[in-house]
Backbone as CSV, one residue per row, in Angstrom:
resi,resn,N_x,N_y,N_z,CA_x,CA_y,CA_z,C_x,C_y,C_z
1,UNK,-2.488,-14.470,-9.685,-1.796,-15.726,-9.864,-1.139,-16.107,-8.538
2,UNK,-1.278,-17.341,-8.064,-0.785,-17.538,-6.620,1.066,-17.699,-6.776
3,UNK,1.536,-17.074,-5.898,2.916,-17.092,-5.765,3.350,-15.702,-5.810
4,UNK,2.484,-15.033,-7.471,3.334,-13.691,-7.599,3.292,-12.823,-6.616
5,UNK,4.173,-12.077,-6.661,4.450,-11.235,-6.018,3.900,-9.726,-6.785
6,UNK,4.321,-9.456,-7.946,3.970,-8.698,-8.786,3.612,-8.343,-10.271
7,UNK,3.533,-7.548,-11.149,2.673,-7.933,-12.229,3.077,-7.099,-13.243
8,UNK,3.370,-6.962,-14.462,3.781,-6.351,-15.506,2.453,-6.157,-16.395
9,UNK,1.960,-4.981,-17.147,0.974,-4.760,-17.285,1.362,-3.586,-18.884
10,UNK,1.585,-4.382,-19.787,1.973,-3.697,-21.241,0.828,-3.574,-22.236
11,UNK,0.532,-2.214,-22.628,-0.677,-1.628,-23.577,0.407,-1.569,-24.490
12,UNK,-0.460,-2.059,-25.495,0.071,-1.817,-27.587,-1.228,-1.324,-27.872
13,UNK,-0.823,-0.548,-29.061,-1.977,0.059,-29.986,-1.049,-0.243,-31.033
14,UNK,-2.017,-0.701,-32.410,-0.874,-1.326,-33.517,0.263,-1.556,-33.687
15,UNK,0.634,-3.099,-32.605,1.491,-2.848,-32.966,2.544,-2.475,-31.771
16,UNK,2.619,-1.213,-31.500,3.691,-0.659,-30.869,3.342,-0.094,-29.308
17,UNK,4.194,-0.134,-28.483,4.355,-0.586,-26.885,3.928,1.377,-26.513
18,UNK,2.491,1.313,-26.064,2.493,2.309,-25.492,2.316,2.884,-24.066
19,UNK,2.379,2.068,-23.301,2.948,1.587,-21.746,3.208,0.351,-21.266
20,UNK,4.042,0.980,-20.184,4.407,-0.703,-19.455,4.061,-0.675,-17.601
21,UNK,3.456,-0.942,-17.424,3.542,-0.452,-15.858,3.290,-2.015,-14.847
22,UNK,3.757,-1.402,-13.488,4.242,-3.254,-12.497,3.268,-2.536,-11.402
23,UNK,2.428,-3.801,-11.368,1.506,-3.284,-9.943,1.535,-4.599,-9.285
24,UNK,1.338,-4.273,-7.978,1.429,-5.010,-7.179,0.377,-6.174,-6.387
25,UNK,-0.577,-5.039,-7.001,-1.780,-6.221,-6.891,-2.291,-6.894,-8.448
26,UNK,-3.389,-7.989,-8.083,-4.010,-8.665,-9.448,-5.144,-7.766,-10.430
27,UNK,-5.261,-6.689,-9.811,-6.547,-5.653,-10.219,-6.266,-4.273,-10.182
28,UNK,-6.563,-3.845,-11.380,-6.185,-2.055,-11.808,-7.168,-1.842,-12.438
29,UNK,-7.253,-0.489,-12.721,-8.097,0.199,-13.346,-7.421,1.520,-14.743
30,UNK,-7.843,0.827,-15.542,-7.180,1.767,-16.521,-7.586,2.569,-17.124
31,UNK,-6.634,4.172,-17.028,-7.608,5.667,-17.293,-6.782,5.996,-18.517
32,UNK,-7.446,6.769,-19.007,-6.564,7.955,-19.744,-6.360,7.360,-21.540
33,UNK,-7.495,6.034,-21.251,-7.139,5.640,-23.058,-8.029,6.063,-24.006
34,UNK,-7.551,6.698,-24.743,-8.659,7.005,-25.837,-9.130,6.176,-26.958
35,UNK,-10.574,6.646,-27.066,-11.016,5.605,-28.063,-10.091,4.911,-28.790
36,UNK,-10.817,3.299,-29.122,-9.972,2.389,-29.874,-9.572,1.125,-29.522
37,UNK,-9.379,0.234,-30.432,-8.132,-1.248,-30.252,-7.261,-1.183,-28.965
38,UNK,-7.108,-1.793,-28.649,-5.633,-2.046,-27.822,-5.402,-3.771,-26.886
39,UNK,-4.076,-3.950,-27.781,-3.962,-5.590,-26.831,-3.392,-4.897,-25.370
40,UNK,-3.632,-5.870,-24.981,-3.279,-5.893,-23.267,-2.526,-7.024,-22.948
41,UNK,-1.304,-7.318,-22.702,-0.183,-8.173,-22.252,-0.116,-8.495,-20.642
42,UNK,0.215,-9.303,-19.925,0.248,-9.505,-18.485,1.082,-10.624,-18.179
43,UNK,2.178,-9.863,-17.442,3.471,-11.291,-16.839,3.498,-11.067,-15.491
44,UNK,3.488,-12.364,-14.757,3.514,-12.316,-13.455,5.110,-12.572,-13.446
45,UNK,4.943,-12.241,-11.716,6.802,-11.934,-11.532,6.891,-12.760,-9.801
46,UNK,7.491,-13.866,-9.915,7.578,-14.637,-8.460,8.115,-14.002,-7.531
47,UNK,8.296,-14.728,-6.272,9.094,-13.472,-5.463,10.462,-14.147,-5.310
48,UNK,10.764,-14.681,-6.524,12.015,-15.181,-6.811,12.542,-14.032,-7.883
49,UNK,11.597,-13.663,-8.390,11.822,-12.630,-9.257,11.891,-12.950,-10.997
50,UNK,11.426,-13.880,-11.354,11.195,-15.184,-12.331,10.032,-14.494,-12.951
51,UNK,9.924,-14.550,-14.042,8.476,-13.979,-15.260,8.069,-15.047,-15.361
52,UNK,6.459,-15.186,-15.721,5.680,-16.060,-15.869,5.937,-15.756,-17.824
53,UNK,5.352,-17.237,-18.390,5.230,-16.631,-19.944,4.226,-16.206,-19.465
54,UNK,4.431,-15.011,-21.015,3.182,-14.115,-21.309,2.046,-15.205,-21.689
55,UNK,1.243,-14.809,-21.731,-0.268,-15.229,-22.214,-0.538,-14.867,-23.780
56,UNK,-1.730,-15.418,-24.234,-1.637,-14.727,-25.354,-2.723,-12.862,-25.155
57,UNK,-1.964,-12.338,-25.859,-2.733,-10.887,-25.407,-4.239,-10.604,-25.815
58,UNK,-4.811,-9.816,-25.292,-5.933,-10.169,-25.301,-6.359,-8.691,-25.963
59,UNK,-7.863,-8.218,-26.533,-7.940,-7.240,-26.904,-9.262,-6.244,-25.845
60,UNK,-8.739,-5.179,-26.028,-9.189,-4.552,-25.259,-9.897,-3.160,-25.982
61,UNK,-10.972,-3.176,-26.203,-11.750,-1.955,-26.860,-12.689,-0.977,-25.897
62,UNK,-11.979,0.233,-26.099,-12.464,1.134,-25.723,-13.384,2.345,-26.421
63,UNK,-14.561,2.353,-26.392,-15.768,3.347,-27.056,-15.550,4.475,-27.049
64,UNK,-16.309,4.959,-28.455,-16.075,6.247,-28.460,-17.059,6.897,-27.946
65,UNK,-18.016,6.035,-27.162,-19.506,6.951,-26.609,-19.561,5.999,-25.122
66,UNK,-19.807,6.851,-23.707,-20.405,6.261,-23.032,-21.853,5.447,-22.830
67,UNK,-21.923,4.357,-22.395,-23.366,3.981,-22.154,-24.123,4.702,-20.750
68,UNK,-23.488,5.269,-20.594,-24.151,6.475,-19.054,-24.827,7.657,-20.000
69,UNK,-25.949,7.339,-19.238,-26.930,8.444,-19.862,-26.719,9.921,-19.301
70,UNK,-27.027,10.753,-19.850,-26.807,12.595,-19.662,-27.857,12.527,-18.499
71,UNK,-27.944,13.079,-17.414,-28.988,13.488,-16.978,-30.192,14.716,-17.647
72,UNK,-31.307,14.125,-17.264,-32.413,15.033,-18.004,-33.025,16.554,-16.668
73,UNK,-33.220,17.027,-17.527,-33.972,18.519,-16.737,-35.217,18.535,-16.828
74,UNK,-35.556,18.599,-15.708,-37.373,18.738,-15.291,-37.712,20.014,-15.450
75,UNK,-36.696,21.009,-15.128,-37.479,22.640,-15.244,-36.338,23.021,-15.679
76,UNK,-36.566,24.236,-16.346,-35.970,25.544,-16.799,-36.426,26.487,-16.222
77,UNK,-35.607,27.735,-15.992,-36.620,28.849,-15.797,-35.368,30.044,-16.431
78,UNK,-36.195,31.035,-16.996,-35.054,31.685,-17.604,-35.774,32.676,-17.526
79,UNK,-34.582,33.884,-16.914,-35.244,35.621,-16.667,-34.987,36.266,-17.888
């Protein structure tokens, strides 16, 4: 968002606030969620220090199976 300075970045799972974290840039990468629902919230912050309204939250689903395939084996050899 042009102006901000920084960014508020709040995960819910039903419901209830299960992080909140402020980054400084417009782009993150988010680890560590396990399968499932989850809205995703985002307030920008001026460098007046002023919150943007929230947005409406958006949903964010995470699988319980990767689409990355296993690698396959061409040989075996077994003593």
């Amino acid at each position: 968002m042009e102006g901000a300075k920084e960014y508020w970045l709040t995960i819910r799972k039903d419901g209830k606030e299960l992080k909140r974290s402020k980054y400084m840039q417009n782009s993150t990468a988010l680890k560590n969620l396990l399968p499932g629902e989850y809205e995703v919230e985002l307030i920008a912050v001026d460098t007046y220090g002023r919150n943007s309204q929230a947005g409406p939250a958006r949903k964010l689903l995470v699988p319980d199976k990767s689409n990355v395939r296993a690698p396959t084996l061409k040989k075996i050899k077994v003593n």
